[in-house]
C-alpha positions in Angstrom: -110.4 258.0 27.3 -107.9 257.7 30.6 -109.3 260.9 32.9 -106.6 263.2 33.7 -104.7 263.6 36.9 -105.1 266.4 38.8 -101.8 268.1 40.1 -101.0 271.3 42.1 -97.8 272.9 42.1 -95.3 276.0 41.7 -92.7 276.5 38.3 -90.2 277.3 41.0 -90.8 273.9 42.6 -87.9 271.2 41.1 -90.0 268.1 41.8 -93.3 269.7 39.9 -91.0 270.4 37.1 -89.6 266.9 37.0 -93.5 265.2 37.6 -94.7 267.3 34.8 -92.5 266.7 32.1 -92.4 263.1 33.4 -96.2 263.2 32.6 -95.6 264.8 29.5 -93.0 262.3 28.6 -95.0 258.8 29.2 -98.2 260.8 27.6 -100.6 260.7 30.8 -103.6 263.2 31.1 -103.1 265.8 33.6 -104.5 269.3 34.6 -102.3 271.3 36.5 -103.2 274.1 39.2 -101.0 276.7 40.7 -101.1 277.4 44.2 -104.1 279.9 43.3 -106.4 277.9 41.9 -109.9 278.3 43.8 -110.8 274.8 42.3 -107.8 273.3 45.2 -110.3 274.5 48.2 -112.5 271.4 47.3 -109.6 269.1 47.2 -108.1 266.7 49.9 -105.1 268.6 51.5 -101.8 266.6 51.9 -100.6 265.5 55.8 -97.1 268.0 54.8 -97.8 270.9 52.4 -95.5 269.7 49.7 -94.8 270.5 46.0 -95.9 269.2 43.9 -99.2 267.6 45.4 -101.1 264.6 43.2 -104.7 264.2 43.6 -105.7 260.5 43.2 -107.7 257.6 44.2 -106.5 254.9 46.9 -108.0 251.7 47.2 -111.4 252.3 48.0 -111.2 254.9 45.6 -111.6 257.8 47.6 -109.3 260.8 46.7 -106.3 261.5 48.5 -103.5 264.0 48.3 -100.3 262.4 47.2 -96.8 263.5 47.4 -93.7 262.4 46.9 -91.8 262.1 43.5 -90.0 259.1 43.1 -93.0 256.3 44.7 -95.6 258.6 42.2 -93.1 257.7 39.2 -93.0 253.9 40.1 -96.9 254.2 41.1 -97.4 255.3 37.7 -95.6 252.6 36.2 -98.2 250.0 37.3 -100.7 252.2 36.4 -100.2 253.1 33.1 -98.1 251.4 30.4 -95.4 252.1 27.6 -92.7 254.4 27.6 -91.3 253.0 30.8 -89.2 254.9 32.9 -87.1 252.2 34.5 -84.6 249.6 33.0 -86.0 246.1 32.5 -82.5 245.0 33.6 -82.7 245.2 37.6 -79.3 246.3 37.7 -78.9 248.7 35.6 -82.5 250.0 37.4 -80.8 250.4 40.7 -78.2 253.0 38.8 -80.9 254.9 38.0 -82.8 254.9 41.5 -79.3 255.8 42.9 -78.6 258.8 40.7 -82.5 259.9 40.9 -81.9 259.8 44.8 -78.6 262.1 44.3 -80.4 264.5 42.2 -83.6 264.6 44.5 -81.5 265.0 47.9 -78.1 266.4 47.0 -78.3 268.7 43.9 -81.3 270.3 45.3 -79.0 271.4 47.9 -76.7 273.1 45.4 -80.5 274.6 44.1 -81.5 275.9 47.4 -77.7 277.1 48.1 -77.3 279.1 45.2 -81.0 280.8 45.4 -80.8 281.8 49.0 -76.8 282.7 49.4 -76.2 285.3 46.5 -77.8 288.6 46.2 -78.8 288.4 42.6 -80.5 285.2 43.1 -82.3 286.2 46.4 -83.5 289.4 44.4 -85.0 287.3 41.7 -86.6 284.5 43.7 -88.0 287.7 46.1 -89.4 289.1 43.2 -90.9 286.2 41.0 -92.1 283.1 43.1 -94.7 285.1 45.5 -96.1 285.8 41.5 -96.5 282.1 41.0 -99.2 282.7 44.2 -101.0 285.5 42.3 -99.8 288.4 41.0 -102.6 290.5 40.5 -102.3 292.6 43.8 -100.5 296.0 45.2 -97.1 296.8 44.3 -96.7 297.0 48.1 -98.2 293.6 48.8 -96.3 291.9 46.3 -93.1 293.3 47.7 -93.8 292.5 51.4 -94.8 288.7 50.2 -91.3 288.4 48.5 -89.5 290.0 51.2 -91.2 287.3 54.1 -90.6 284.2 51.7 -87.1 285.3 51.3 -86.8 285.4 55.0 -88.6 282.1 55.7 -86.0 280.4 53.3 -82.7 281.9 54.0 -83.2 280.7 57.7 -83.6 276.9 56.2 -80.4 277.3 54.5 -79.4 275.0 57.8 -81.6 272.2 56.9 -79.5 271.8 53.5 -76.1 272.4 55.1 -75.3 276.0 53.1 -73.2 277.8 55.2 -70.1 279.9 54.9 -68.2 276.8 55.6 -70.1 273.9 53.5 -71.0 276.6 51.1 -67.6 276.5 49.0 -68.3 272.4 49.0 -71.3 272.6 47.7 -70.4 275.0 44.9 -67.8 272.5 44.0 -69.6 269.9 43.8 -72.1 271.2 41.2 -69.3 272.4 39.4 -67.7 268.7 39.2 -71.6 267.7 38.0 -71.9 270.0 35.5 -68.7 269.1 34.0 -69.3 265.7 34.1 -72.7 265.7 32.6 -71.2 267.6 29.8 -69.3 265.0 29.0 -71.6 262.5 29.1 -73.8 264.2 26.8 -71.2 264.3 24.0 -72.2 261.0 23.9 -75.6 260.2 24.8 -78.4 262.0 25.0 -79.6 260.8 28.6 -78.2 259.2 31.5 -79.6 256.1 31.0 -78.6 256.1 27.0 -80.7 257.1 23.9 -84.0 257.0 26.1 -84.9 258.9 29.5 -84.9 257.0 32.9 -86.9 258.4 35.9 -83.2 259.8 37.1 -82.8 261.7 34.2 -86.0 263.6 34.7 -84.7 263.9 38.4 -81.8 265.8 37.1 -83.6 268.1 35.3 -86.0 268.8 38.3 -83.6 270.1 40.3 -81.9 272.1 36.7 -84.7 273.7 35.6 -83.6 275.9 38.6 -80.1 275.8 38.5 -80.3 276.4 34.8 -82.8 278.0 33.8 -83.5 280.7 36.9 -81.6 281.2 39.5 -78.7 283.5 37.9 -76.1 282.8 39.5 -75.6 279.0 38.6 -77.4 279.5 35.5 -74.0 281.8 34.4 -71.7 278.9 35.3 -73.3 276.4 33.6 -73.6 278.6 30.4 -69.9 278.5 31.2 -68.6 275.0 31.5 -72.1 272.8 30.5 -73.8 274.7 27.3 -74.9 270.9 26.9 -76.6 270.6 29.8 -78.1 273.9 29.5 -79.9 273.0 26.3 -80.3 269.4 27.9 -82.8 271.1 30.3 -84.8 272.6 27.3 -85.4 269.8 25.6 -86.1 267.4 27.9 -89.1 269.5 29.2 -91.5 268.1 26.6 -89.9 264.3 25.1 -93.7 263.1 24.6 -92.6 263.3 20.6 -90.0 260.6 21.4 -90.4 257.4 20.6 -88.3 254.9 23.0 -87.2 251.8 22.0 -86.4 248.8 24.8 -82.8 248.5 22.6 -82.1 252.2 23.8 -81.1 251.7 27.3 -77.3 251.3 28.4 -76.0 247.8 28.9 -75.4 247.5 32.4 -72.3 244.8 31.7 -70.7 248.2 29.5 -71.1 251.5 31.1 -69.5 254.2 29.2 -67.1 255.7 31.3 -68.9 258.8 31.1 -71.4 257.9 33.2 -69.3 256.0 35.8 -67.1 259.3 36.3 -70.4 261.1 37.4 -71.2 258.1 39.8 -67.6 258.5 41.2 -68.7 262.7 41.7 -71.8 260.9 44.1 -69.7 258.7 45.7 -67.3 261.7 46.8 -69.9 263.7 48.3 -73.0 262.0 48.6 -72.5 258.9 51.3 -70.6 260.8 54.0 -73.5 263.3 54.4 -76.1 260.7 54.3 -74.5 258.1 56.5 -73.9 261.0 59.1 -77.3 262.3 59.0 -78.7 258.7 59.6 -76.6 258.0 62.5 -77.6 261.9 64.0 -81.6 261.2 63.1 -80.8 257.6 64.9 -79.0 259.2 67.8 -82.0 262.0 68.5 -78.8 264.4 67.7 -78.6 268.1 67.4 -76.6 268.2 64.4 -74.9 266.5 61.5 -71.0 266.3 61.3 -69.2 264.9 58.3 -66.7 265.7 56.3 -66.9 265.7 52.4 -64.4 267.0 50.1 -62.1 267.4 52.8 -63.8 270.0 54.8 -66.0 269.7 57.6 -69.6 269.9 57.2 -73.0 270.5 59.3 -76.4 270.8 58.8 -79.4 269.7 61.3 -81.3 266.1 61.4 -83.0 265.9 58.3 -85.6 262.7 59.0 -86.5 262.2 55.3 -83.4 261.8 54.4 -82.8 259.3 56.7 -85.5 257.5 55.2 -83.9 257.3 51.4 -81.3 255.6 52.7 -83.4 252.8 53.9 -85.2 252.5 50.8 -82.1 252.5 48.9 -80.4 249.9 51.5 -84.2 247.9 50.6 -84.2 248.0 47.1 -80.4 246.8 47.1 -81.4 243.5 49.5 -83.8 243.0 47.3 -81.9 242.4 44.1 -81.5 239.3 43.1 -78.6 237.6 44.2 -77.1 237.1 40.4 -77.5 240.9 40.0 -76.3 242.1 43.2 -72.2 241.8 42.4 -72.8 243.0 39.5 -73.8 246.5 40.8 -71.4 246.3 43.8 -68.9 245.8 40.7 -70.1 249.3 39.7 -70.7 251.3 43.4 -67.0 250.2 44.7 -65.0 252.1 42.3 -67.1 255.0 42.9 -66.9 255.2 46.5 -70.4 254.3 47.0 -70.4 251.0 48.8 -70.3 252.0 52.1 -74.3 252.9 51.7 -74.7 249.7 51.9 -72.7 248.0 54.0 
């Protein structure tokens, strides 16, 4: 019997949802600990507190604390096999590391926005994530735990970009998603087609929020996306599915629907990116772009910086009979000057 991974993390973090039901989905043993688990005191602690935090072997087979979501999904691809999470076809793979980067970097501003900007949302958050920490304290405690994380995370609204400015953008923007994915999933139940790729479980990270807590964007997407919100539901637990290698979309025949919500990254996803590369290059202050016609700032965010190298890798490394067949795809949708 495979031993189960050990795994820390919060319901309120987007990237533990997404890593959890991604374990769920490709049937991998796991126990999971909250933030208050005494047993995490004997564990190895991570170089930057992140959520969530995996707790595995490296090569001599010591353990190490692991984060990151997207190199833990293709770790775990070596690792373990069946119910892949990424297209055989190298092309239609890159689509899906694309999209999972969008989800991971950009809709997690519109996640972030929406929590920390609205007065509902800030009173819920307040309220319910200190919980996830332990619950079983004062009244008075409680409160002045919610009150200070609230505080702490308004003032990063700056590392995301919200402001009164980008704020409208932003809101826009998931609007134009939701809409999209909607019609996608008239459809197709997934992104990548009848079976899940590691984007779609990206998506859903960052919705399980937008969705299903934070009331403010949860409302809207009732609204215009009563797809998507039942989308998020179900794909929490697909370790019932059974995938087949026919199931994926053929890259030389993407539906339409899914190119339209490649077009929505392309509008609003390169400018910031490219601009924050060149400020995180520069040693600048702050990042200036414009997206969606308006002008937009946010400090240096180094990380950032770094998925766009990995994406610039991963596209030098395709192989050179797949590579114009994807640039086919990105230049309609505004998305070639990522790489160029």
């Amino acid at each position: 019997m495979t031993e189960a991974i050990a795994l820390s993390g919060a319901p309120g973090s987007p990237y533990t949802r997404k890593m959890l039901a991604v374990l769920r989905h490709r049937r991998i043993p796991y126990r999971f600990m909250l933030p208050n688990n005494p047993a995490l005191r004997d564990l190895p602690k991570p170089k930057v507190q992140l959520l969530p935090t995996f707790y595995l072997p490296d090569e001599a087979g010591e353990l190490q604390a692991v984060t990151d979501s997207t190199p833990l999904i293709r770790r775990f691809e070596r690792e373990y096999e069946g119910r892949s999470l990424i297209p055989p076809d190298p092309a239609l793979a890159f689509v899906g590391e694309l999209i999972e980067d969008y989800a991971d970097e950009w809709l997690t501003k519109a996640m972030f926005h929406y929590r920390w900007a609205y007065d509902p949302d800030i009173a819920k958050a307040s309220a319910i994530l200190p919980c996830w920490r332990g619950y079983s304290i004062p009244d008075a405690e409680l409160a002045q735990a919610g009150a200070f994380f609230a505080q702490r995370q308004i003032g990063r609204l700056r590392y995301v970009g919200s402001n009164a400015v980008t704020g409208p953008v932003i809101e826009a923007s998931y609007r134009r998603f939701l809409a999209a994915f909607e019609d996608h999933l008239r459809l197709f139940p997934y992104l990548m087609g009848a079976r899940p790729g590691s984007c779609d479980f990206a998506v859903y990270g960052q919705l399980t929020q937008l969705v299903d807590f934070d009331p403010t964007p949860a409302a809207l997407a009732l609204s215009v996306a009563p797809r998507v919100s039942a989308w998020v539901g179900m794909m929490e637990d697909l370790s019932g599915l059974e995938p087949a290698e026919g199931d994926w979309l053929q890259m030389a025949d993407l539906p339409a629907t899914l190119t339209a919500i490649l077009a929505e990254i392309g509008h609003v996803y390169p400018p910031v990116m490219l601009a924050n590369a060149q400020a995180v290059a520069a040693g600048a202050a702050e990042v200036t772009a414009e997206v969606d016609g308006q002008p937009w700032s946010q400090q240096p965010f180094v990380y950032q910086a770094k998925c766009l190298g990995w994406l610039r890798e991963a596209h030098a490394a395709l192989p050179s009979q797949v590579r114009p067949q994807v640039d086919a795809v990105l230049a309609p949708a505004g998305l070639s000057g990522l790489f160029a």
